[in-house]
TIFIDREN-136480 format. One record per residue (C-alpha): x, y, z. Coordinates in pm, whole numbers, plus 50000, padded with zeros to 5 digits. Layout:
BEGIN
XYZ
...
***
This chain:
BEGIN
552473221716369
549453227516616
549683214616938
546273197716873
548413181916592
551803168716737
551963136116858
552303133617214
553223103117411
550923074417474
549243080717836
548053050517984
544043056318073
542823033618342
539783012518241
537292984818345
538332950618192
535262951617999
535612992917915
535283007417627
538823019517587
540002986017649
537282969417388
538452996717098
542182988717151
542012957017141
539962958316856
542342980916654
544912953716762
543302928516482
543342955516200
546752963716066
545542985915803
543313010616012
545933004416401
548153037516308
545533063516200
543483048216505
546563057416683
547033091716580
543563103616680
544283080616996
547253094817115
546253133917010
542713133017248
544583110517504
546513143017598
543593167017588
541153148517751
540013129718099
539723090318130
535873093518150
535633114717850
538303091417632
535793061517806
532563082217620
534303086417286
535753051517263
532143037217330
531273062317020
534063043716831
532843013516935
529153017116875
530403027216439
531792996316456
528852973316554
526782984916288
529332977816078
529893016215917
533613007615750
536673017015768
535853047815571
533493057415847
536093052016140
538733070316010
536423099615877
535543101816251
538843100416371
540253128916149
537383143316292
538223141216642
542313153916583
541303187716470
538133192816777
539213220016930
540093212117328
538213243817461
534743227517315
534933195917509
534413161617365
530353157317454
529833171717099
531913147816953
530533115417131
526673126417011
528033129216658
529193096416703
526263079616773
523673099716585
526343086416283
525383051316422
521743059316385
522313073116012
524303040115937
521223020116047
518753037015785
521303050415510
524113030815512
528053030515534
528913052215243
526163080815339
527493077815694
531243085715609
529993111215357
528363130015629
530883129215885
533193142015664
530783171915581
530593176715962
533693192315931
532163219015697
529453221415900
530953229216219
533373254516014
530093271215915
527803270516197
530453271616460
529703245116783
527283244816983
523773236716970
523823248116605
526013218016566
523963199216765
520783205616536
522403197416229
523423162816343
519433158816433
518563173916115
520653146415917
519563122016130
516013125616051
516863126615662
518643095515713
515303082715879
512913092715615
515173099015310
518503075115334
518703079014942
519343116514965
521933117115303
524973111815080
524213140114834
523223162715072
526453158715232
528553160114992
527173200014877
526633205715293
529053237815199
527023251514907
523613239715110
524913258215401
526003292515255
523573314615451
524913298515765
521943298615977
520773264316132
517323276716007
517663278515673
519133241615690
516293228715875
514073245715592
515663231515306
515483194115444
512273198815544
511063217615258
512343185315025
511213163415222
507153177315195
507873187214841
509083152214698
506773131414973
507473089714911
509093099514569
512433088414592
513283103214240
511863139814336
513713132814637
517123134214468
516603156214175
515593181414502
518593170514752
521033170014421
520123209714402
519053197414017
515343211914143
514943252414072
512903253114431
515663242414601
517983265014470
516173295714477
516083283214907
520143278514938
519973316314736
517033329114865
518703323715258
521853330515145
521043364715016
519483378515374
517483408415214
515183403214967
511633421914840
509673404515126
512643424915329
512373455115138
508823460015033
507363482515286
509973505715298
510563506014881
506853512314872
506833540915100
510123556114932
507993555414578
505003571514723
506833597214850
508443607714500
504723614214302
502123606214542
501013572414376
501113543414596
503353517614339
501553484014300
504423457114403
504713421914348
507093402214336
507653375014039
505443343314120
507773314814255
506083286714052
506643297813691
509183270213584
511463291613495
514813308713608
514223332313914
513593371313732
516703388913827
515593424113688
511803441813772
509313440813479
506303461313458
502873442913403
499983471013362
499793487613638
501863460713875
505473463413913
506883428613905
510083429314148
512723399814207
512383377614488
516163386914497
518703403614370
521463383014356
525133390514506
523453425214642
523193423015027
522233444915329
522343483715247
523253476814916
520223460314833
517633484515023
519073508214793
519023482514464
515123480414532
514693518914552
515983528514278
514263500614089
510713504314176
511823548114109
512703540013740
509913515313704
506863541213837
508553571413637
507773546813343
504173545913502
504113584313549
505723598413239
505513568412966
502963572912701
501043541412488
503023506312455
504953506812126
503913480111857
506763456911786
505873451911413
508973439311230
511663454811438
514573438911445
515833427411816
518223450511798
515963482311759
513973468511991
516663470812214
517573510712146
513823521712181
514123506212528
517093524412620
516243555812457
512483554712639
514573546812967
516563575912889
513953598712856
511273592613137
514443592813362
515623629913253
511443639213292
511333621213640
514863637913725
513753674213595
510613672913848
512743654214106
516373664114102
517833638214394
516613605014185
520013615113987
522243606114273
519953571714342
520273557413977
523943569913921
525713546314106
524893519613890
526323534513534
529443520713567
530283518013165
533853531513060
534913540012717
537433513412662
537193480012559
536333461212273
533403479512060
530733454112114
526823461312060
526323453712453
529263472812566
528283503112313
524553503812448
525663503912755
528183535812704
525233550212508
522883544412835
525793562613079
525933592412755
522153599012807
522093597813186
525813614413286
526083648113108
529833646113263
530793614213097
532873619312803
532813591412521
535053597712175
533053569212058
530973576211681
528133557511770
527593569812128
528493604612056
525603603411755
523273589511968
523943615312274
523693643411988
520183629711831
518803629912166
520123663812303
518313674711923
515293663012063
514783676512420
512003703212340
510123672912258
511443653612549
507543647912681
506583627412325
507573594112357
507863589911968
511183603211986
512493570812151
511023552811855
512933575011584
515783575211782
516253537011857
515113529511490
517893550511300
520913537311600
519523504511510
519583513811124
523443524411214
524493500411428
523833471511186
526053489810921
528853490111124
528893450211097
528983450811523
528163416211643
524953413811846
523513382511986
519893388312105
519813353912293
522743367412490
522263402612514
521163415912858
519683455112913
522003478013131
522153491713457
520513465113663
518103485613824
516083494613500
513313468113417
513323445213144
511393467112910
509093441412756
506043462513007
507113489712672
505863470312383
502433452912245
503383420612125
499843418512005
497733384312070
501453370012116
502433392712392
504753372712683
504243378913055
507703401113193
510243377613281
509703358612963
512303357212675
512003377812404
514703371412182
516643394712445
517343377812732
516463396513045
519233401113262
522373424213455
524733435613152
528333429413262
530253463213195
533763465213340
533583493513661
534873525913643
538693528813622
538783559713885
539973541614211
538563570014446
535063563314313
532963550714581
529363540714389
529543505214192
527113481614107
525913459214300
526153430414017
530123432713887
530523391413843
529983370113570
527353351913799
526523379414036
524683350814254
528363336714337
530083373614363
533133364814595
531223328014739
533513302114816
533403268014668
534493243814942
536633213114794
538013180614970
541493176415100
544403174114887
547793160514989
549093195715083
546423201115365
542943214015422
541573233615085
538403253915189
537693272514867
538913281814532
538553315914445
538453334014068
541553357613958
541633387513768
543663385813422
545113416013356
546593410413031
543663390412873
541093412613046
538943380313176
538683365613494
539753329913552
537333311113735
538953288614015
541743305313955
543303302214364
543213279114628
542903287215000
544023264915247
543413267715602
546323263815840
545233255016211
546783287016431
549903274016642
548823278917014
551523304217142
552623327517529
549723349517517
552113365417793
554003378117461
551673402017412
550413409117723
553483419217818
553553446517529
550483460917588
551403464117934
554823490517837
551563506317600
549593514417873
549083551717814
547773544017467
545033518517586
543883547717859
543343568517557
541633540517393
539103528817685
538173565117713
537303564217314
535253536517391
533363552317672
532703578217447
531613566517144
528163554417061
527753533916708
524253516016612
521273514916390
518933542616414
515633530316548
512593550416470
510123552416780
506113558116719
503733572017019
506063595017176
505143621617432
507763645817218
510083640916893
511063659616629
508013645716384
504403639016410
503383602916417
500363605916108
498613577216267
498643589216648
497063625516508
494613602016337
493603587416631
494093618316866
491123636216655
489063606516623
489363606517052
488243640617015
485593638116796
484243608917028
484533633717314
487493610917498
490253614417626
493063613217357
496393597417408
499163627117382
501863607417288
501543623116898
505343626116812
508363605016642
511783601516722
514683583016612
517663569916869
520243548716825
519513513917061
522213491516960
525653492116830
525623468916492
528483465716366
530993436116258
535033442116177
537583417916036
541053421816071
542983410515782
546643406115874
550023403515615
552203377915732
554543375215468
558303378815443
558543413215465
556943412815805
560453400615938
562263427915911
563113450016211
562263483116302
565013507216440
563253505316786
564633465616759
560803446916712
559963432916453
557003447016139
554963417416285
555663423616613
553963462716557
551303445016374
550533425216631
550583448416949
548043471516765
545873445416660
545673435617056
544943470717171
542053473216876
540773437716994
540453451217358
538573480817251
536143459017046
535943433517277
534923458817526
532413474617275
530793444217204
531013445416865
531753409616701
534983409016523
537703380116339
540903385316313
542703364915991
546113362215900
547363353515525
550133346715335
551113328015023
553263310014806
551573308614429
548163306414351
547663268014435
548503276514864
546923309214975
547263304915346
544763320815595
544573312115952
541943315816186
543223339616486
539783342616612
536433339816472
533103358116500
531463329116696
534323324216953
535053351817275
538513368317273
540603349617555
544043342617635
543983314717373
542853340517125
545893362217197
547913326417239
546873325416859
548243361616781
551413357116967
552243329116753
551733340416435
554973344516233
556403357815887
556823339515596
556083335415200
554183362014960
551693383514995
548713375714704
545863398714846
543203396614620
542533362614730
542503371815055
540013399515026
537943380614857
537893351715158
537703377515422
534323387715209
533263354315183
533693351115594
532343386115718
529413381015470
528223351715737
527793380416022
524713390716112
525413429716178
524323460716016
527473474415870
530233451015757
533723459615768
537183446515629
540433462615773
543803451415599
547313455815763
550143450515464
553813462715431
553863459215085
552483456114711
550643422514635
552993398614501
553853362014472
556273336314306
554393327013991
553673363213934
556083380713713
554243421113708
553463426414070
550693450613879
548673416913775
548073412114152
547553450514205
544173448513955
543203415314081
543143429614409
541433465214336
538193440814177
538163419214495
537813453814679
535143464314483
533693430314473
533573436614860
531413473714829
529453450714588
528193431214887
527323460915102
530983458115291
533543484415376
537123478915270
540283499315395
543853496515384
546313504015644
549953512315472
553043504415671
556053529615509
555193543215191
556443519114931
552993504114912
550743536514926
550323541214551
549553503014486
546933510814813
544843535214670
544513518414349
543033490514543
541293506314784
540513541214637
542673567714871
539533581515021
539873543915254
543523539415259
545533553215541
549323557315525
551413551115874
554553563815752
556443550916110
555863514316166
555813526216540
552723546616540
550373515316394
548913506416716
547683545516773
546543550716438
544833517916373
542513523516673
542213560316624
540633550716229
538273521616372
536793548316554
536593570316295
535223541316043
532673531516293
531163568716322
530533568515965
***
């Protein structure tokens, strides 16, 4: 139990005869059913905390219980107050007190305790300080001009919060508040998230880069391939219907998403690129718009991915590179069941990947028609022809096909209704068609060293690895439920885990400063690695007197000077540096059972683990770099326990390595899970590369889990699921038992095997290095 947790003795705080302290206690005295929780929280901030700051808190207390908030209220703010951490004070807890007492006055009880409680998930979120400070302000004035829409709010403050920036937050409530004006009922159709506007905000912060992000630099990037400036535009916001998730081409306009969802940082730079690329080539190299006629959705559907087909092996014969910018997103495999999407989207990875090798009838026929038809590669008729007789083929072979369901494959092509006149009747891109246009959901490639995926792998790529924060249950604090990977059934089971948070026991830090002490050679070695190395995002510089580029618009001006018989400015060159180091690391720690057992040197696997996760926390705490450090463990798929060593928000101190020197071994080890919340968590930081580092002694495994390979697969799609958010995963193997099960998760290009135990705290700060050159 934490120390913040274990009852202590009662100390006896001197106070006035009229004090608060005294008022509150004798007050608790007349209510039998609410005196022992009272007590807890009493008794647990009584030994943390000075008489004049229990004198504050009590007159907090005090003040919820004049405007008569409830018992629900008081003890919401009490269960509150147990689990504030010591180090933050108790200021921050007195203003939520009586900004609570101001949203009781307009809202009401019920809305009060509601948002208390979500206080909790906000302070998880946003971390304290005057973050925490502004979203008690920000409640308070929806309380004041919106009391109807406090209580929903709070209750979905963890979905409403998933970009976790204070910004975003004040957005949203403001944004509902103009939108809905003295309308009570737009007011909660908006704050109940049942409005489209505001969720395309909670997704639209949440998913950090977007077009407005990309645009310039997409737009440059296509000029560059033919010369023609693209036309971009993204889909109009006020349409009504769902936000576009796929680019469409309008005339001459490329219509591009507002977002792509589940694709972040990199990832989604890249997404945009190779978008806007396939949609010009259709611009460059497509001929007339096909008439629809009476074409069955289905050949509709063919000639679309033929005609992609083809303009991509024209754009890639004049412009060999666009191969390696599209590829990473063919991801089919041939295996599965023999649907019409799953077969369309083989056929789509036959035309493109001359290496990919399909036994399948249909996609072999297909690949052979068009390969019949390359000398007339530059006539677009041949997509029709083609597309007609597959279509022709494919209805023969009684394969089901749903065109309200079906979806066209890869995500970056568009949705290929900018291919076809419709006529008088012809719909604006983004429209439905009888095909519905969105991301095809094709199982990734089976190879575990490959490095490309796609960016959307989920079911609903908008909640690829989110957490869905639930209330307490009877065993403890649940802060999300995460999906699983059925290997036998090949689906994934939504909700599938649970993740509790268990508070970190405050240990000795002197533990482990007492180790790294007998390690001092190797942290020599390591501060000189950190002198040395220099890790950021390269910055380009404009205007400069020398570079290794001219700067087009400095020439421009340089002649125009000259011209004009001035002086001209000789700064004409560009150059790139590095300026900052941007980088964010997560250390993901096994705990379990097997971390017990002792070395021949006498320490313990945890005790190894633990020493070289100190030496690598030095080096990045000297760096600068923000960094967590999580430890898990579990026991079945209802308790998946991760503590909080340290988090991105808080410095590493002695309490930190308290934290780490009191971590100790116990239950399972089920790792997907984990990965998956150690996405969910690293996604939050604001840094330029993202990265995950696991420690484990073993193969997943758990106590309701009878193949340990069930775990293995669950845990290779949560790693993937983390390069599908623009975030590095590697493993770090202690012994070899777990290497093979390593590199299936991880791929063995980022797993590392550390044969002796011994040498982890060497080798683990030797590869962050190395990762953080990349």
């Amino acid at each position: 139990m934490s120390a913040a947790l274990r009852p202590v003795s009662l100390r006896v705080i001197p106070s006035p005869s009229d004090g608060a302290v005294r008022r509150v206690h004798l007050l608790m005295r007349q209510r039998d059913a609410l005196r022992p929780l009272f007590r807890l929280a009493w008794d647990n901030l009584a030994g943390r905390f000075e008489a004049d700051e229990l004198e504050g808190w009590a007159a907090g207390v005090l003040a919820l219980a004049d405007v008569n908030a409830g018992p629900s209220c008081l003890v919401a703010f009490w269960e509150i107050s147990r689990n504030h951490p010591t180090e933050e004070g108790i200021a921050s807890l007195i203003a939520g007190a009586h900004t609570a007492t101001n949203i009781c006055r307009h809202a009401g009880a019920q809305a009060t305790a509601a948002t208390i409680v979500s206080a909790a998930v906000a302070r998880r979120i946003l971390r304290a300080g005057p973050n925490l400070a502004r979203w008690w302000r920000t409640m308070d004035e929806l309380a004041q001009r919106a009391p109807e829409s406090v209580e929903p709010v709070a209750s979905r403050m963890g979905e409403i919060l998933a970009a976790a920036n204070i910004y975003a937050f004040e957005s949203f409530v403001a944004a509902g508040l103009k939108l809905a004006g003295s309308d009570k009922r737009k007011r909660l159709k908006f704050f109940t998230l049942q409005d489209e506007l505001a969720r395309r905000l909670i997704e639209r912060a949440s998913a950090g880069v977007g077009f407005a992000e990309t645009e310039r630099q997409t737009k440059a990037f296509v000029t560059s391939l033919w010369g023609r400036p693209p036309l971009l535009r993204s889909f109009p916001a006020d349409t009504g219907q769902a936000p576009q998730r796929r680019a469409g081409i309008a005339g001459p306009l490329i219509r591009m998403p507002e977002i792509y969802r589940g694709v972040q940082g990199e990832a989604a730079y890249s997404l945009y690129k190779a978008a806007a690329a396939h949609a010009q080539a259709h611009l460059v190299f497509g001929g007339a718009r096909f008439p629809v006629g009476t074409l069955k959705p289905l050949q509709v559907a063919l000639v679309t991915l033929i005609e992609d087909a083809r303009i991509e092996l024209l754009a890639m014969r004049q412009l060999p590179g666009l191969r390696k910018l599209w590829s990473p997103y063919h991801v089919a495999v041939a295996a599965g069941v023999a649907t019409a999407p799953t077969l369309l989207a083989r056929l789509a990875r036959a035309l493109f990947d001359p290496s990919y090798d399909d036994d399948d009838s249909f996609v072999a026929k297909g690949r052979m028609m068009f390969e019949a038809r390359l000398p007339r590669l530059e006539d677009a008729a041949i997509s029709r022809e083609i597309g007609m007789l597959l279509g022709n083929d494919l209805g023969q072979m009684r394969v089901q096909f749903n065109a309200k369901t079906y979806v066209v494959e890869p995500v970056y092509r568009d949705d290929g209704l900018g291919l076809w006149d419709f006529g008088d009747e012809a719909p604006s891109s983004g429209e439905t068609l009888d095909l519905a246009v969105d991301a095809a959901r094709v199982e990734p490639r089976e190879d575990p060293d490959q490095t490309s995926i796609r960016p959307d792998l989920q079911e609903d790529a908008g909640k690829v690895g989110r957490a869905r924060p639930v209330a307490r249950d009877q065993r403890g604090i649940v802060i999300a439920k995460y999906p699983e990977w059925d290997r036998a059934h090949d689906v994934e089971r939504p909700e599938w885990t649970t993740v509790r948070e268990v508070l970190a026991k405050p240990g000795d830090p002197r533990l482990v400063e007492e180790a790294l002490e007998r390690a001092d050679v190797l942290r020599n070695r390591i501060r000189r690695l950190v002198r040395g190395v220099r890790v950021g995002r390269t910055i380009r510089l404009k205007r400069q007197l020398e570079g290794h580029d001219l700067d087009l618009d400095a020439v421009i001006d340089t002649g125009i000077a000259l011209r004009l018989r001035e002086e001209p400015d000789p700064r004409v060159f560009r150059a790139t540096t590095s300026r900052h180091r941007d980088l964010a690391v997560l250390l993901l720690l096994d705990i379990s059972e097997s971390t017990r057992d002792r070395l021949a040197s006498g320490a313990s696997v945890l005790e190894v683990e633990r020493l070289a996760v100190a030496v690598l926390a030095e080096a990045m705490s000297a760096l600068g770099d923000p960094f967590s450090m999580l430890a898990f463990a579990s026991n079945g798929r209802d308790d998946v326990e991760m503590t909080t060593v340290k988090g991105f928000g808080e410095p590493y101190d002695r309490a930190c390595v308290g934290r780490l020197a009191a971590l100790s071994s116990g239950l399972s080890t089920r790792l997907g899970a984990a990965l998956r919340h150690a996405g969910e968590v690293i996604s939050h930081a604001r840094s330029f590369r993202k990265l995950v580092i696991v420690l484990t002694d073993g193969e997943p495994s758990d106590i309701d889990v009878a193949d340990p390979l069930d775990l293995v697969e669950d845990a290779r799609r949560a790693a993937v699921g983390l390069r599908a958010r623009g975030i590095d995963g590697f493993g770090v193997v202690l012994g070899s038992g777990a290497m093979n099960s390593a590199s299936r998760i991880f791929g063995r290009g980022n797993t590392m095997l550390v044969p002796r135990v011994e040498d982890l705290p060497a080798r683990l700060s030797e590869l962050y290095f190395r990762l953080a050159r990349r």
